[in-house]
N, C-alpha and C positions, 0 to 999 in steps of 0.2 A: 243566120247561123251564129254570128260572133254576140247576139245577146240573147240567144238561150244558151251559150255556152259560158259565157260570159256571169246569165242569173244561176247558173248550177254552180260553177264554180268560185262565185261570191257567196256560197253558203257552205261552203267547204266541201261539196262534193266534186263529184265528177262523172263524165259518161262514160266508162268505162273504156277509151280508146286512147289517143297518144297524147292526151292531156292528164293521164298520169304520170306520164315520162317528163313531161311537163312541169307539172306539179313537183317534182322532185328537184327537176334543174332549179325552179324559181324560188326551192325551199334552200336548198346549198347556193347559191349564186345572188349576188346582187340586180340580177335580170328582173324583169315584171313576168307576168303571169302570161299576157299577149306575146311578148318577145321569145320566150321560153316555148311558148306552144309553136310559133311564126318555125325557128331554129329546127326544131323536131319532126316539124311538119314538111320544111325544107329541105332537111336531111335524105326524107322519104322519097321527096317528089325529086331530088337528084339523081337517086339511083331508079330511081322509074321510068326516066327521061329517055333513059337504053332502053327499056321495054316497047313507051308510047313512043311522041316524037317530043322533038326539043318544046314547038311551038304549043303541044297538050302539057308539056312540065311549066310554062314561062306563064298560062294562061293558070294553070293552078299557083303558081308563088304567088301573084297579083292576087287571087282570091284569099288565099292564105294569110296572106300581108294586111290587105282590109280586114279578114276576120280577128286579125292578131292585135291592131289597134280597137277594133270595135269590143271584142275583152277587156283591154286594159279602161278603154271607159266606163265600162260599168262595173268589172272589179274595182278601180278606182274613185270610183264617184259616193264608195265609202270609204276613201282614204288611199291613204298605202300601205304597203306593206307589211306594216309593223303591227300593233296593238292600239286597241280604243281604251281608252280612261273613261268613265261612264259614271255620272252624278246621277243618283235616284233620290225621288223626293216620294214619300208616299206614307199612308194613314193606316198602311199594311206591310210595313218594315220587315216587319220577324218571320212574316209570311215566303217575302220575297228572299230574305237572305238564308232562311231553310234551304230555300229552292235553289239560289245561287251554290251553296255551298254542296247539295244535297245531287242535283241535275248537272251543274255545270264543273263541279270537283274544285271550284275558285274561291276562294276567300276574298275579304275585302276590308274597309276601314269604316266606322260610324264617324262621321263627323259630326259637329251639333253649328246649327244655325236659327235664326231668326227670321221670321216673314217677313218681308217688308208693309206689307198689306196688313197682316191679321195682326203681327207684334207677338205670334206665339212662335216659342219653341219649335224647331225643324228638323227632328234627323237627320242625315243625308247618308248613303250610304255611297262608297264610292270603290267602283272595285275598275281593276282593270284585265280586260278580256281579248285574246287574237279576233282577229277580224272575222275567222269563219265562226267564231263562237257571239257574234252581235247579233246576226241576228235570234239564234236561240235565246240573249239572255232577253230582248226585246220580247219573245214571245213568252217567256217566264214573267215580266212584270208587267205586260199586258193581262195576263191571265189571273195573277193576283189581283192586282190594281190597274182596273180599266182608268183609273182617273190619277194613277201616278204621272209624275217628271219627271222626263230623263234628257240626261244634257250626253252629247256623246262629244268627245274629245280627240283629237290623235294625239298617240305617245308615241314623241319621236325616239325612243329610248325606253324599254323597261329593259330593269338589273332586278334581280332574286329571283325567288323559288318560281318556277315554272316556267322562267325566260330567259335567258341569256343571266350564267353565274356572273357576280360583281367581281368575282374573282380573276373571271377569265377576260371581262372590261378591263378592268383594272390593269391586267400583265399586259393587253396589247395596245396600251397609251402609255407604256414603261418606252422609255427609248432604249435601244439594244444596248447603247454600254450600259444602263442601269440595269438592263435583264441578266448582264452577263459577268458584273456583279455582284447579284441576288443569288445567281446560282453559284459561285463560288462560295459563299456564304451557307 
């Protein structure tokens, strides 16, 4: 259970039951995805406990508890929580960043590089994407380019448009008396 729940909700979805409640805690909260579903699910089977008996609620936390770490391994096992930073190398460039920009709503940056091997010229394209969006953009430059490279990265931190404002970084590494006089100001 915890790795089909686990492969649905490492592609951004969900099965439609208390791992949207889920989903939400782990989106507002520094929690994981297993510990957030573990919480909600235990929530439930507390007040069940009065219904079944104690030793039907104690036998489900146990199940709950392994399915909730058995999630976080395989959500995890592409990272955490944050955002991929993701290197493309491919002979179908403009193909793939249509599609980036086009499918996935993300922009991204052209670097230029050198082969080591051939000594030619290298675009790279390098964009960085949330986790439930890897593997969509994987299935975007596989489909362009069955024979592109991609390096996928964690970013421990993105700041700008579409992630956490730098602004709002920025005001909460202010220490209080600096915040309090900014706002006097």
């Amino acid at each position: 259970m915890g790795l089909g729940v686990g492969l649905v909700l490492r592609s951004g979805a969900n099965t439609g039951g208390t791992d949207i409640a889920a989903q939400i805690l782990a989106r507002f909260t520094p929690l994981s995805m297993g510990t957030s579903l573990f919480l909600v699910d235990a929530i439930i089977i507390a007040f069940s406990a009065f219904i079944f008996s104690l030793e039907m609620a104690l036998y489900a936390t146990i199940t709950v508890y392994i399915v909730g770490i058995t999630i976080d391994r395989v959500v995890l096992s592409f990272g955490t929580r944050s955002a991929k930073t993701v290197f493309i190398i491919s002979e179908k460039r403009r193909d793939i960043e249509r599609a980036i920009l086009e499918e996935l709503g993300h922009g991204g940056t052209i670097l230029y590089g050198i082969g080591m091997y051939t000594g030619f010229d290298r675009p790279v394209i390098m964009t960085v994407v949330s986790n439930n969006k890897l593997g969509q953009l994987t299935n975007i430059v596989h489909r362009q380019d069955k024979l592109a490279f991609m390096v996928v990265q964690e970013a421990y931190k993105v700041l700008g448009e579409g992630f956490t404002p730098i602004e709002e970084a920025a005001w909460a590494g202010l220490s209080d008396v600096t915040q309090q006089k900014q706002k006097k100001q």
